[in-house]
C-alpha positions as MATLAB code, in Angstrom:
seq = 'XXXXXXXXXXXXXXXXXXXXXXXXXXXXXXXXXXXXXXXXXXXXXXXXXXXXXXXXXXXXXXXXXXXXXXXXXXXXXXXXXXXXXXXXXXXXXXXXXXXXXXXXXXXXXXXXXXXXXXXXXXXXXXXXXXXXXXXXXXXXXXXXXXXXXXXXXXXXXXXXXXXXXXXXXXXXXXXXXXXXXXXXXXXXXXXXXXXXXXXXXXXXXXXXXXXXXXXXXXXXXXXXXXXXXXXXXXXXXXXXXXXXXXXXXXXXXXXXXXXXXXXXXXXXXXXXXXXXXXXXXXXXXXXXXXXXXXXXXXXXXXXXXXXXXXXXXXXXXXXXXXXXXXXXXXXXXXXXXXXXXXXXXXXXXXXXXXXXXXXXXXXXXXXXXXXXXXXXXXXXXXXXXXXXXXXXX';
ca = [
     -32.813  100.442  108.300;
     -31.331  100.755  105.112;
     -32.968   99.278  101.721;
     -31.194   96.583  100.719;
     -30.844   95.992   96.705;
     -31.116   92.967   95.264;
     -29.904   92.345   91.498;
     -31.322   89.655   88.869;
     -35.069   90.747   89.042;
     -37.436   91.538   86.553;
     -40.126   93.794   87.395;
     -42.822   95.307   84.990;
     -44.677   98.379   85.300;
     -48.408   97.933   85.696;
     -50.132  101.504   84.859;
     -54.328  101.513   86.365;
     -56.409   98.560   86.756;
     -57.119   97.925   82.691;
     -52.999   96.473   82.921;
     -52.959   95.068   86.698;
     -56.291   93.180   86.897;
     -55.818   91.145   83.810;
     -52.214   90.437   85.384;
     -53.546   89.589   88.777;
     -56.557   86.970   87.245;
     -53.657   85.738   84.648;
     -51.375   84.606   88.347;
     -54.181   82.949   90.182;
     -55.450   81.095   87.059;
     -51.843   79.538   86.952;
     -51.409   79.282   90.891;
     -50.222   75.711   91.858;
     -49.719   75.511   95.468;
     -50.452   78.565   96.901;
     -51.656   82.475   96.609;
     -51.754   85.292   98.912;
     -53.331   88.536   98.614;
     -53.430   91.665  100.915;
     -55.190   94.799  100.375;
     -56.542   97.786  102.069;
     -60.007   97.306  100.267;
     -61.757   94.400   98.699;
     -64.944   95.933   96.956;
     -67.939   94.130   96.746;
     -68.446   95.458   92.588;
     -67.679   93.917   89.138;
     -63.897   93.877   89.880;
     -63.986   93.073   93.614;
     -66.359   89.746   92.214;
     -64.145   88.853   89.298;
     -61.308   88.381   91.484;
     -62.988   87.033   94.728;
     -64.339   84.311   91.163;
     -60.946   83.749   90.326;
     -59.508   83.340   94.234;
     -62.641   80.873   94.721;
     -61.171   78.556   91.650;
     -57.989   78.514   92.553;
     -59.100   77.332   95.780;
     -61.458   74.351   94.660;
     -58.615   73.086   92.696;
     -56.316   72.743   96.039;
     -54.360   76.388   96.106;
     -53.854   77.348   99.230;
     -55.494   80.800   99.171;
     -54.968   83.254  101.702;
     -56.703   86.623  101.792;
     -55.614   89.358  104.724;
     -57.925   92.727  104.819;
     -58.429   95.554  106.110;
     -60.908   95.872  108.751;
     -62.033   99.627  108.288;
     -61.105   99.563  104.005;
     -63.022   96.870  103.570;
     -65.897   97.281  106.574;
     -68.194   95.171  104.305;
     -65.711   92.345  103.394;
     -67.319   89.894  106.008;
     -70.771   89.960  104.743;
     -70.440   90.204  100.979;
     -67.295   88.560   99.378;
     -66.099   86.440  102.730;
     -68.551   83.843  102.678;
     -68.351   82.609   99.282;
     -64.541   82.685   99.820;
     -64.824   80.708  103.002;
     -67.122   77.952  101.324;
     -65.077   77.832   98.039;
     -61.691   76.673  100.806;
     -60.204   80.174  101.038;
     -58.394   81.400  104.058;
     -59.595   84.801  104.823;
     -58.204   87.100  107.948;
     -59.422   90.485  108.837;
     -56.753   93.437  110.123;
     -58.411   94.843  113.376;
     -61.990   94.713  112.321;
     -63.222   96.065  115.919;
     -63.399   99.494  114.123;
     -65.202  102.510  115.569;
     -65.063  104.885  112.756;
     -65.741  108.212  114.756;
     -62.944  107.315  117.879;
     -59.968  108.810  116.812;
     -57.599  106.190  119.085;
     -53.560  105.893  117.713;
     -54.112  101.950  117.215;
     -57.719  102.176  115.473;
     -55.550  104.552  112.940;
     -53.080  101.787  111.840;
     -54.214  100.313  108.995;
     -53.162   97.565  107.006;
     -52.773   99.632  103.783;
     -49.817   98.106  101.649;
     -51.410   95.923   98.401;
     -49.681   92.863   97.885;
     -50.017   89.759   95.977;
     -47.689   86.548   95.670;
     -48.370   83.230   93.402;
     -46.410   80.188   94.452;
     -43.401   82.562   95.808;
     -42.835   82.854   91.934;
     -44.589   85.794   90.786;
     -45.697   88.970   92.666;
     -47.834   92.320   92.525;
     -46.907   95.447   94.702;
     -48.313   98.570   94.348;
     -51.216  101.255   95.277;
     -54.336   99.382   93.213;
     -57.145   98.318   95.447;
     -59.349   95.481   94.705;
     -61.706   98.126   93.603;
     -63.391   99.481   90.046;
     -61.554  101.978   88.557;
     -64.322  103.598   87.348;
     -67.912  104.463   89.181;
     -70.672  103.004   86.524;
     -72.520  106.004   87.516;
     -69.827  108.341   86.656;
     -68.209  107.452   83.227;
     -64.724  108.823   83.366;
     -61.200  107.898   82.644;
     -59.720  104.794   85.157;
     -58.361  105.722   88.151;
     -54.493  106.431   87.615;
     -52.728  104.384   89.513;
     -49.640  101.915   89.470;
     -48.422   98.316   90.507;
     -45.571   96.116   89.538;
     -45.396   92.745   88.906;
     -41.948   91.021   90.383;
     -39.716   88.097   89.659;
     -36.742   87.281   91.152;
     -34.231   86.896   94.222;
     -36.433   90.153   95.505;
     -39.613   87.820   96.199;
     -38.003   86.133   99.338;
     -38.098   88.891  101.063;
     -42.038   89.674   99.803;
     -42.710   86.367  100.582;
     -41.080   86.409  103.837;
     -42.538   89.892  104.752;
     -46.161   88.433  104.366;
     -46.314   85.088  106.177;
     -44.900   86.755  108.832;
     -48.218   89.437  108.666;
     -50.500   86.553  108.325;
     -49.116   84.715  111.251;
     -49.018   87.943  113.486;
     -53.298   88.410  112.372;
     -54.029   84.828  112.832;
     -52.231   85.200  116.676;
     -53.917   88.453  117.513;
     -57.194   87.050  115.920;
     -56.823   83.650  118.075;
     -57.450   81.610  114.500;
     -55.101   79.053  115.104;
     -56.023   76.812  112.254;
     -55.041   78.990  110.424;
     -51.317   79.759  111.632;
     -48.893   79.023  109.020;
     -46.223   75.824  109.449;
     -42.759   76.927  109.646;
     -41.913   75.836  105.950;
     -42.576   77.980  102.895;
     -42.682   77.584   99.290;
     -39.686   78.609   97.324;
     -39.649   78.996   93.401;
     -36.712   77.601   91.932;
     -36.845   80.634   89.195;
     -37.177   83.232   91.759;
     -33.596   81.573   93.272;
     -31.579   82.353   90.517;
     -31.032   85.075   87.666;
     -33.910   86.116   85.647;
     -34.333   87.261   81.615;
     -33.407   90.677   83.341;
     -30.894   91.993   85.823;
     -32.376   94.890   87.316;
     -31.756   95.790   91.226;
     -34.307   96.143   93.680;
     -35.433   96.481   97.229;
     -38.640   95.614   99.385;
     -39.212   98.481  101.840;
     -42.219   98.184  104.348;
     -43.805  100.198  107.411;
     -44.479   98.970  110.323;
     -44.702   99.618  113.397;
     -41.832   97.787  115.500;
     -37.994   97.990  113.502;
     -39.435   99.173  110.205;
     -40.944  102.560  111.361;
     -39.276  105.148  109.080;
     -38.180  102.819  106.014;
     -39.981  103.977  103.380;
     -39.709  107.791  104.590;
     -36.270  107.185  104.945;
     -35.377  105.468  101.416;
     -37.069  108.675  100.025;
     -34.772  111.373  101.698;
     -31.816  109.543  101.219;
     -32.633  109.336   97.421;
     -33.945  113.204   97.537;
     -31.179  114.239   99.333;
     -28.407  112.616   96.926;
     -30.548  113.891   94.010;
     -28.658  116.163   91.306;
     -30.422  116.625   88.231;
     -34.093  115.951   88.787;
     -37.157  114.734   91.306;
     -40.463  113.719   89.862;
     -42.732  112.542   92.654;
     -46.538  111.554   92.049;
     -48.527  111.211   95.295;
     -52.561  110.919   95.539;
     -52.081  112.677   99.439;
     -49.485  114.829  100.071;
     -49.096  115.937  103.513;
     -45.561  115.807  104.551;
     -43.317  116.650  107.682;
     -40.713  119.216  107.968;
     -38.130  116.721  107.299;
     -39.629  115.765  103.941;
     -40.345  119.480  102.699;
     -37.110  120.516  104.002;
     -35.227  118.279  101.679;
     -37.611  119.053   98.584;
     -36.979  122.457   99.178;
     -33.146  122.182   99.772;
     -32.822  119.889   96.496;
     -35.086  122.400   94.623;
     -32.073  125.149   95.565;
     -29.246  123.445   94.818;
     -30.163  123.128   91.440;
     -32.108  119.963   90.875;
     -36.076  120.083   88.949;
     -38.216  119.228   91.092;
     -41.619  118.396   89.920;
     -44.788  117.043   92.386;
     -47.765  115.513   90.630;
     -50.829  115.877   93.012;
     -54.223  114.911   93.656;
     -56.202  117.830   91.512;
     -60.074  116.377   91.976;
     -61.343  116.523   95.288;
     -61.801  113.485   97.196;
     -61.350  114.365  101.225;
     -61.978  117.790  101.259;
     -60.082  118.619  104.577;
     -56.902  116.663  103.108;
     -57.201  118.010   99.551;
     -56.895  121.907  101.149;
     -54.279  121.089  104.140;
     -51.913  119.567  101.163;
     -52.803  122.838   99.324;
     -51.672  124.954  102.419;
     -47.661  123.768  101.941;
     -47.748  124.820   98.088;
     -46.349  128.688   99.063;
     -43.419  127.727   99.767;
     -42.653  124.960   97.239;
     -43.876  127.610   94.059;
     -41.412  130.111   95.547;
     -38.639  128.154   95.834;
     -38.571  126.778   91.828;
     -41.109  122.860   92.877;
     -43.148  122.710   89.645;
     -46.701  121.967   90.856;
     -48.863  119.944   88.770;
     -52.404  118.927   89.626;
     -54.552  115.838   88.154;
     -57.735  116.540   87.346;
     -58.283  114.133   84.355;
     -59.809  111.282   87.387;
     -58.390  110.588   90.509;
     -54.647  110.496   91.445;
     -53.906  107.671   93.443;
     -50.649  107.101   92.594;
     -47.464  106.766   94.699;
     -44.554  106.840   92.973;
     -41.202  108.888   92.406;
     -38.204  108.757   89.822;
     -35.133  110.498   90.894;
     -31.997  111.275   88.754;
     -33.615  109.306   85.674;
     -32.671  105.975   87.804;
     -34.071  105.953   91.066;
     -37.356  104.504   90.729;
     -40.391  103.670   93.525;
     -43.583  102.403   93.208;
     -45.592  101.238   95.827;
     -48.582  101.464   98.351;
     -47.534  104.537  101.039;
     -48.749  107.850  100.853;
     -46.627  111.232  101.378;
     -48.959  111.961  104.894;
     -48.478  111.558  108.413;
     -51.009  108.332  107.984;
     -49.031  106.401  105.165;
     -45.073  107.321  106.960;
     -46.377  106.836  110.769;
     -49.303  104.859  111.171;
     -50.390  102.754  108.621;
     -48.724   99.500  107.553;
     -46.973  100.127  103.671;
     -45.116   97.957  101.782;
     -42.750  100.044   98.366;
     -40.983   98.722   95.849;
     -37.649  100.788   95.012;
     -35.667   99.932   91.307;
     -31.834  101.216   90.615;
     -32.491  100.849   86.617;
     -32.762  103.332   84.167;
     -34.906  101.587   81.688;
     -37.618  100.888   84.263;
     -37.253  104.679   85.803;
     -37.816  105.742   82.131;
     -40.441  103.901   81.605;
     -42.091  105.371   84.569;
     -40.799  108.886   83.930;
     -42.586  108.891   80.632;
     -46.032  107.951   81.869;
     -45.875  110.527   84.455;
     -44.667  113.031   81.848;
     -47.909  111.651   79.938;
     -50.271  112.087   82.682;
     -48.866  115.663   83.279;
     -48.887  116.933   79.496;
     -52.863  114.946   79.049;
     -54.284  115.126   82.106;
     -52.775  117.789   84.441;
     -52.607  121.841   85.069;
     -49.565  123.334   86.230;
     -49.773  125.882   89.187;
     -48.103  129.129   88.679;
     -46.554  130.888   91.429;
     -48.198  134.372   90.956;
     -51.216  132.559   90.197;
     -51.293  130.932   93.328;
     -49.843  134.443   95.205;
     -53.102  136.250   93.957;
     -55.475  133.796   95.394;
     -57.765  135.631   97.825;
     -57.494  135.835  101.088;
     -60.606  133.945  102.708;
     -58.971  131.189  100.082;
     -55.966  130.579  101.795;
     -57.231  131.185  104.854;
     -59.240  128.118  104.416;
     -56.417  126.398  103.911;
     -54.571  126.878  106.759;
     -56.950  126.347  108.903;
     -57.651  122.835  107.183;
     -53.334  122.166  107.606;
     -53.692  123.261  111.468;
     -56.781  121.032  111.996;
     -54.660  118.242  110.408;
     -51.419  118.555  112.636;
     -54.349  118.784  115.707;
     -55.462  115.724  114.917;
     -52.874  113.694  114.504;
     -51.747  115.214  117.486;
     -54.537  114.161  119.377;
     -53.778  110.723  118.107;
     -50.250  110.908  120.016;
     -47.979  112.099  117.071;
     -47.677  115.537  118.329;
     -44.149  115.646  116.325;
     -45.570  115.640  113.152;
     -44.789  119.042  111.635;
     -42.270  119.841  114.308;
     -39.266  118.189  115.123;
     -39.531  115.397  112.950;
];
């Protein structure tokens, strides 16, 4: 299914927590009627507790608050940050929390992973920022480096939409039926009409009934159309034939194409599986740029200085076929600019390039490793019935 655009929104570029927390807190302070909030981890740590605080207000003054979670991101959810929720009037629902960590079963892997946020159907948050510290106060380092967006305009129907119909699918499958939804919905009068700007944007999801390949597919349409120049910043970079094939095919018809990756090591079998595809990109002109400043866990791209995305799904076989995702895309070249520049920020600060005879003299038992870390990968995911990954895809 096509993305469809919508014109007359204004969105704003949220860079790390230090500019989307204060955002986030700033919405639920001035929530009226209601606030929802989904994300793939609620932490149980100074940030998780300042905003579980601010949820718990907004409920004792009559919000309807409504909190969705992951079941395996946030395993501990129930017994730290829940109750207090619960007591304060919150609504809270947990995405298939009958986890067994060590099964690897197709439907234990889909996770509720997108990171949404709506106030009053007037204001929302999209992006790939957990409810999480950006920092470990064990660890001083530089924030984790990371976007969101906050959203106004005709665009938030279909956000809206998109997550009462989540919440009503959890509360049937969890048998909560207090806490269905009725079938009437706020609707902000601003968010009807034209906004201060006019910039056009679509809501793209993953799912796994009529939105399977959306988000995969807004990206190779845009890569595929691309003439002049790909930036693409992804935290875990794993991607099909389809994907690399089209990278690889813009790369030789002349366009720059430049990957910012995950350069600190985080999952160790991930980290050297992505590092197994990066032959082939060096030799065929990709620039190859890896964070090492903190932890990448952006997901973002810019094509052609206009095409813009920012949003929740990685570039693996987890994010584009399993997990549930929810993207942002923006036709407008002030906001792709904007976006463009950061990146071109975190590359020159906080990033080394890869060279391609760099890489080509790396020793053998080194990319050996590798590959056998990119053929356990495709074996498991295999196992877990998606056998087509890396083949015909």
């Amino acid at each position: 299914m096509q993305a469809e655009f919508l014109p007359g929104n204004a969105l704003t570029l949220l860079e790390t927590g230090g500019e989307f927390f204060p955002a986030l807190i700033d919405a639920i302070d001035a929530a009226q009627r209601e606030f929802h909030l989904e994300t793939y981890i609620f932490a149980d740590d100074a940030t998780g507790q300042t905003v579980a605080a601010a949820l718990a207000r907004a409920a004792r003054r009559g919000v309807t608050v409504r909190v969705l979670v992951d079941g395996f991101g946030s395993a501990d959810f129930s017994a730290t940050l829940r109750p207090s929720l619960e007591a304060a009037g919150a609504r809270v629902l947990i995405y298939r929390p009958d986890i067994a960590r060590y099964r690897l079963r197709r439907y234990r892997l889909r996770r509720l992973h997108r990171k949404l946020a709506i106030a009053d159907g007037c204001v929302a948050f999209i992006g790939g920022i957990n409810i999480v510290d950006d920092v470990d106060p064990a660890q001083p380092a530089p924030p984790r480096f990371d976007y969101a967006v906050r959203l106004e305009g005709p665009l938030l129907a279909s956000v809206h939409a998109s997550a009462r119909r989540l919440w009503t699918l959890v509360a049937w499958a969890s048998f909560r039926r207090r806490l269905r939804l009725d079938a009437t919905a706020p609707v902000c009068a601003a968010a009807s009409g034209a906004t201060r700007s006019a910039m056009r944007a679509a809501f793209v999801i993953r799912d796994n009934l009529r939105h399977r390949r959306d988000i995969e597919d807004a990206y190779l349409k845009a890569i595929g159309a691309a003439r002049e120049e790909i930036v693409l910043a992804n935290a875990y970079f794993l991607p099909g034939r389809r994907f690399r094939r089209a990278l690889l095919e813009a790369a030789r018809r002349g366009a720059r194409v430049t990957l910012l990756l995950q350069g600190r090591i985080e999952y160790r079998l991930q980290h050297y599986a992505s590092q197994a595809l990066y032959g082939p990109l060096l030799d065929a002109g990709v620039r190859i740029f890896e964070y090492r400043r903190s932890f990448l866990h952006a997901k973002v791209a810019v094509i052609d200085s206009r095409w813009a995305t920012v949003g929740s799904s990685n570039i693996d076989p987890f994010s584009l076929l399993l997990a549930r995702e929810a993207n942002v895309i923006v036709d407008d070249r002030d906001f792709a600019a904007g976006l463009r520049a950061s990146l071109n920020a975190a590359m020159q600060s906080g990033a080394r390039e890869l060279h391609p005879d760099d890489w080509r003299r790396k020793p053998l038992p080194h990319r050996f490793v590798r590959w056998m870390a990119y053929g356990l990968v495709r074996l498991l995911i295999g196992v877990a019935g998606y056998a087509e990954y890396g083949g015909k895809h």
